[in-house]
N, C-alpha and C positions, 0 to 999 in steps of 0.2 A: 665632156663638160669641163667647163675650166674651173682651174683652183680656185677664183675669186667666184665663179656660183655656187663651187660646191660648198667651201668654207663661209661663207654669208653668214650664213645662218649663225652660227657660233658668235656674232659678235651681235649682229644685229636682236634677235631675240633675248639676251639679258639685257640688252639697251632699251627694248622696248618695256620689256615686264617692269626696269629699275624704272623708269620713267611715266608709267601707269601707279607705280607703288608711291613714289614719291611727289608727282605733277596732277595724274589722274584720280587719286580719290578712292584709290585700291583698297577695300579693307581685306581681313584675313578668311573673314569667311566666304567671299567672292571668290580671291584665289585657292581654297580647298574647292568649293564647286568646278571653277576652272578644270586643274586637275582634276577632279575626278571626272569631267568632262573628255578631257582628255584621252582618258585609256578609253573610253569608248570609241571615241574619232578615229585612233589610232588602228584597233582591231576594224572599225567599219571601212576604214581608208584602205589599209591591208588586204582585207578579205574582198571587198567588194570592187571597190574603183582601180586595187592595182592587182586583182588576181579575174576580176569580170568585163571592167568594160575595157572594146578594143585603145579607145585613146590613151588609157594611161597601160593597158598590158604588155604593148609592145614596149617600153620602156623598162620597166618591170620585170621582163623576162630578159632582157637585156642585164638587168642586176645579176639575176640570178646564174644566167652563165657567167659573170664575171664579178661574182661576190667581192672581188676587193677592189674592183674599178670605181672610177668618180661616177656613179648611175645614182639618179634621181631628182628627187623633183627639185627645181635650182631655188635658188633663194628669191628671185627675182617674182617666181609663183607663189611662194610663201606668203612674201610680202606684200603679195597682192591680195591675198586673201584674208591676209590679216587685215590689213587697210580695210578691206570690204564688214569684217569684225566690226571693225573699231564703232563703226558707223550705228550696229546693232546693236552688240553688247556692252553691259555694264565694266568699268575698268579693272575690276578686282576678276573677272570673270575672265576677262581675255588675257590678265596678267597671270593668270593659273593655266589657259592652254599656250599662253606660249612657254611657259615655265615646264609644263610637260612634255613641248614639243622639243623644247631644247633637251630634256632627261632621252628623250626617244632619239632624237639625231646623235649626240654624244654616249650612248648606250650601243647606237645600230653600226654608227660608226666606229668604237672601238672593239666591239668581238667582230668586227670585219676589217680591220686591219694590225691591231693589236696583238702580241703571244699572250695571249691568256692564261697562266697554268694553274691545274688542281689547287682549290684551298683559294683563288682568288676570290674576290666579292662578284664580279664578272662571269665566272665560270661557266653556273647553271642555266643565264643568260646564253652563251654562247652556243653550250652541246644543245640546250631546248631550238635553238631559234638554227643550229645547222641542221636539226630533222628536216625541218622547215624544208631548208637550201636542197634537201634531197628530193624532193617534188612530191612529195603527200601533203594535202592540201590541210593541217595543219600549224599550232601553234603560230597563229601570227599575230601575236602579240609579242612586242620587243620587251618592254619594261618589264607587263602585269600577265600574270596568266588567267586574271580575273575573269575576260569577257570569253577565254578559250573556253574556260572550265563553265561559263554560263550554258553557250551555247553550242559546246559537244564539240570542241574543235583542238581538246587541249589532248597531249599525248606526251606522256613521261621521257625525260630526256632517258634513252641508252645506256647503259654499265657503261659502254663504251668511250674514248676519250671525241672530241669535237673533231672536224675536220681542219 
């Protein structure tokens, strides 16, 4: 994937949320729903669309052997889908998962290419989400370990240090 699909994201989703908050009619309570919208999408998009169906798997396992490579969904699908959003939901609402989405890309992308060490804020993100990377189906939640711990998927990171 190229620089400019992988990095998209990063510019375009604060451009979008700043521009719902301030154009769109965003209130605060929309974007807390948002968010919390979010960590569920996120563990369902994880668990189901990139670890069950063939279309996005083979992609997906492609991350996984190459956890520090440019793998994943490009900005150009994001953006589509947001678009496709905008259309449904309320702007405080969609300015709270792209606010998440962005915590989730800038989260997934730095304990996968980042040094992360002991005592960072980072850390427990990293060792939880490298269980993951060892193929026990698993902690796939980036940010929240909220929907793991829901629905029996969540498994304490290791004494051990991250990979």
């Amino acid at each position: 994937m190229s620089r400019l699909a992988y990095y998209f994201d990063f510019v375009s989703m604060p451009v979008l949320a700043l521009a719902l908050i301030l154009f769109g009619g965003a209130t605060l309570p929309g974007i807390v729903v948002g968010l919390a919208a979010w960590t569920l999408a996120e563990y369902a998009i994880h668990r189901v669309l990139f670890h069950r169906l063939p279309l996005f798997k083979a992609g997906h396992d492609e991350h996984h052997a190459k956890p520090s490579g440019r793998t994943g969904v490009t900005s150009w699908h994001s953006l589509l889908v947001f678009g496709a959003l905008f259309l449904l939901l309320p702007a405080g609402t969609l300015a709270g998962l792209a606010l998440g989405y962005l915590a989730y890309i800038a989260a997934h992308h730095a304990i996968h290419h980042w040094r992360i060490a002991p005592g960072h804020v980072l850390y427990a993100l990293k060792i939880r989400h490298a269980m993951h990377h060892r193929g026990d189906e698993v902690n796939f939640g980036v940010v929240t370990t909220l929907w793991d711990r829901t629905f029996g998927t969540y498994r304490p990171p290791a004494a051990r240090s991250a990979q």
